[in-house]
N, C-alpha and C positions, 0 to 999 in steps of 0.2 A: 705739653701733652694735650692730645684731641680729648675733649668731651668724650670720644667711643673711647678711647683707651683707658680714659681713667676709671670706667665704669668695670664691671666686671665680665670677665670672658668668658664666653657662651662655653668654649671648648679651650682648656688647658692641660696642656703633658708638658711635665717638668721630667728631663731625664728618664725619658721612659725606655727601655729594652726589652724584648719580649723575645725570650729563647727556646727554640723546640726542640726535643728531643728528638732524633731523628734514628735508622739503622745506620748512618755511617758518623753518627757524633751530633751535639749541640750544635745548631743552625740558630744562628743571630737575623732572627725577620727584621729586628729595628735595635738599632743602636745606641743610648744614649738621646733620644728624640724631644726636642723640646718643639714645640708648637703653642701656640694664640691664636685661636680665631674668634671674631666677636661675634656678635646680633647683627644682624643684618649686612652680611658678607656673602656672597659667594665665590668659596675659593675651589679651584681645580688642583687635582694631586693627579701628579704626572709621575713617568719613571716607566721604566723598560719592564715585562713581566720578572716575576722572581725579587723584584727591588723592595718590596717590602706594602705599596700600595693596601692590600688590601686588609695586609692586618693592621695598619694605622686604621682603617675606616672601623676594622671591628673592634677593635678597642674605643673605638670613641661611641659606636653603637653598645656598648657593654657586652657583645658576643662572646668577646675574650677579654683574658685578665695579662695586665702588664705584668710582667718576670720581676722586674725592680721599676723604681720611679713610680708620680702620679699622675693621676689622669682622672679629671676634675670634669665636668661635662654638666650641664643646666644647672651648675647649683651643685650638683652631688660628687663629692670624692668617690669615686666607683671603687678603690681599693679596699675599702671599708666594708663594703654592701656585700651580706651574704645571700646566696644562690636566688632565693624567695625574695626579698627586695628590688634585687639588682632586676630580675625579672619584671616586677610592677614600677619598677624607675622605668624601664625599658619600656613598657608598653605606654606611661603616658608622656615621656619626655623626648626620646627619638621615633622619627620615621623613619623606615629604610627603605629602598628603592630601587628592585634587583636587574640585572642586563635581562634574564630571561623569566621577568615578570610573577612567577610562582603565584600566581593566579588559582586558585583551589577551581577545577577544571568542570564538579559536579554541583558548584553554587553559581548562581546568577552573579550579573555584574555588582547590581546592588547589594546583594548579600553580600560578595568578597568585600564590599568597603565597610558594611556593616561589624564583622567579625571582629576586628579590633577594639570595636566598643563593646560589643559582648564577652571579650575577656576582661575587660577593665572596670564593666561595669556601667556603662555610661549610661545615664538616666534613663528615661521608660523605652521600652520597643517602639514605641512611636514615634519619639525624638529620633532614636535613632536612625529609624525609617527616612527621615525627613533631613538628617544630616546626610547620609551617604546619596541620598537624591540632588541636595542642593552641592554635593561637592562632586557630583557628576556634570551638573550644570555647568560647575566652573571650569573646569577640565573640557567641555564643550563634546560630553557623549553622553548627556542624559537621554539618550534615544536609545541607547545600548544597556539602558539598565536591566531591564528583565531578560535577557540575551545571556548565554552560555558566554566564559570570555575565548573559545576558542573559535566562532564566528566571528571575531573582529581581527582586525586587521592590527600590524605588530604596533602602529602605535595608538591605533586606539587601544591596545592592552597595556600599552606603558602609561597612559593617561590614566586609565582605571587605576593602574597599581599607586599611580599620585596622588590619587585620590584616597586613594587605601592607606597611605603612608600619611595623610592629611587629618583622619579620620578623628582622630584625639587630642589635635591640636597642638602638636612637636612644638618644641621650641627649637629642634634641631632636626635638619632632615638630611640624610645622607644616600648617597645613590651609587652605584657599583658601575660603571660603563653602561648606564642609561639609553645614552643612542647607538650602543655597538651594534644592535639587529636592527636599523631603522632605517632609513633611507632620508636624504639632505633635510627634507622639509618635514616631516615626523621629525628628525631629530632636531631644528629648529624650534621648531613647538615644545620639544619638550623645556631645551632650554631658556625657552621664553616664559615659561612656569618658572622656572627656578630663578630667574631673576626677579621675577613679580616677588615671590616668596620671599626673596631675601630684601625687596625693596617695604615690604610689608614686616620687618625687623626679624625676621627666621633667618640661623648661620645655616647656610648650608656648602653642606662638603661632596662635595663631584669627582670621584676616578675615573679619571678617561684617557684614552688614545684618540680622539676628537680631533682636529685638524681645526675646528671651529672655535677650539676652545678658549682664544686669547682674544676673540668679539664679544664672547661671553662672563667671561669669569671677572671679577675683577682683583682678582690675585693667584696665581700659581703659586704651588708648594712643589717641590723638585724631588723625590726619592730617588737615591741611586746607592744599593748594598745595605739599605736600613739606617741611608743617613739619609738627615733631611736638612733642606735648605728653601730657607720661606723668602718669598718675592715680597717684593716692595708693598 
């Protein structure tokens, strides 16, 4: 057994199913889902629309709650955590990372990465000033901080939003079709952040339809009907 395996997993679902009620009957998003991912992985989750993609992602962001089974994520059993916990686990242990940015459209750049800190808390106005400046730096548009984010271009808003999802220091960062509005080299970029991340000990989890994505990843997860089958 590796050193990383015998340590503990950033993100674990043991027999997880998540059922939704639907108007023509119970819809099975995931089935039985067992998943490991560790510290410093980036793994890509593939699968046709409808496969079940995006609700594995929310449940591991704690957006949604598994039907049956666990789902264990930085340390926390998330089936335990009521509404107001789960929330404040949320804000300082996952990032999330959306295809169409949600960028709050009447705060500056530096604001939208600031915001996350101001729900959590994070030490004085000043620090935080000085964090969402220096994580624009790294993201490489600290030129756009005082700028509305809809003067930039799509992937300088997808950078910002990295930034933002950065903001509190995740141990886990997760991202929805990241470069589905971008174009070859914005989308390159982005995923050359998320490999730094996860070479810097961050698991992070990527849904895409990427064409790129097996230069990048260094593991695929396969959904097809809410099953899942994890890559080497």
């Amino acid at each position: 057994m590796s050193l990383q395996s015998a340590a503990p997993a950033a993100v674990e679902l043991r027999d997880v199913t998540r059922v939704y009620d639907t108007p023509s009957g119970p819809l099975r998003a995931l089935d039985g889902a067992n998943l490991r991912i560790d510290s410093g992985e980036l793994v890509a989750v593939v699968g046709r629309s409808g496969s079940g993609k995006s609700t594995l992602l929310n449940l591991i962001a704690g957006i949604d709650r598994a039907t049956f089974g666990s789902v264990r994520v930085a340390g926390s059993d998330l089936t335990g955590l009521g509404e107001r916990r789960l929330a404040a686990w949320r804000g300082r242990s996952v990032g999330v990372v959306f295809q169409f940015f949600q960028l709050l459209p009447t705060l500056t750049v530096a604001e939208n990465v600031t915001l996350p800190m101001d729900f959590c808390g994070f030490g004085r106005r000043s620090e935080r000033d000085a964090r969402a400046r220096a994580l624009l730096e790294r993201v490489e548009i600290s030129d756009q901080a005082d700028k509305l984010p809809l003067t930039l271009s799509g992937g300088q808003q997808q950078r910002a939003a990295i930034a933002r999802a950065l903001a509190n220091d995740p141990a886990i960062v997760v991202a929805d079709e990241p470069t589905g509005n971008l174009d070859s080299k914005s989308g390159a970029a982005v995923w050359s952040l998320f490999a730094e991340l996860a070479r810097e000990g961050k698991a992070v989890i990527v849904v895409t339809h990427d064409p790129e994505v097996s230069r990048w990843a260094q593991r695929v997860v396969q959904i097809a009907d809410g099953q899942v089958s994890t890559g080497a």
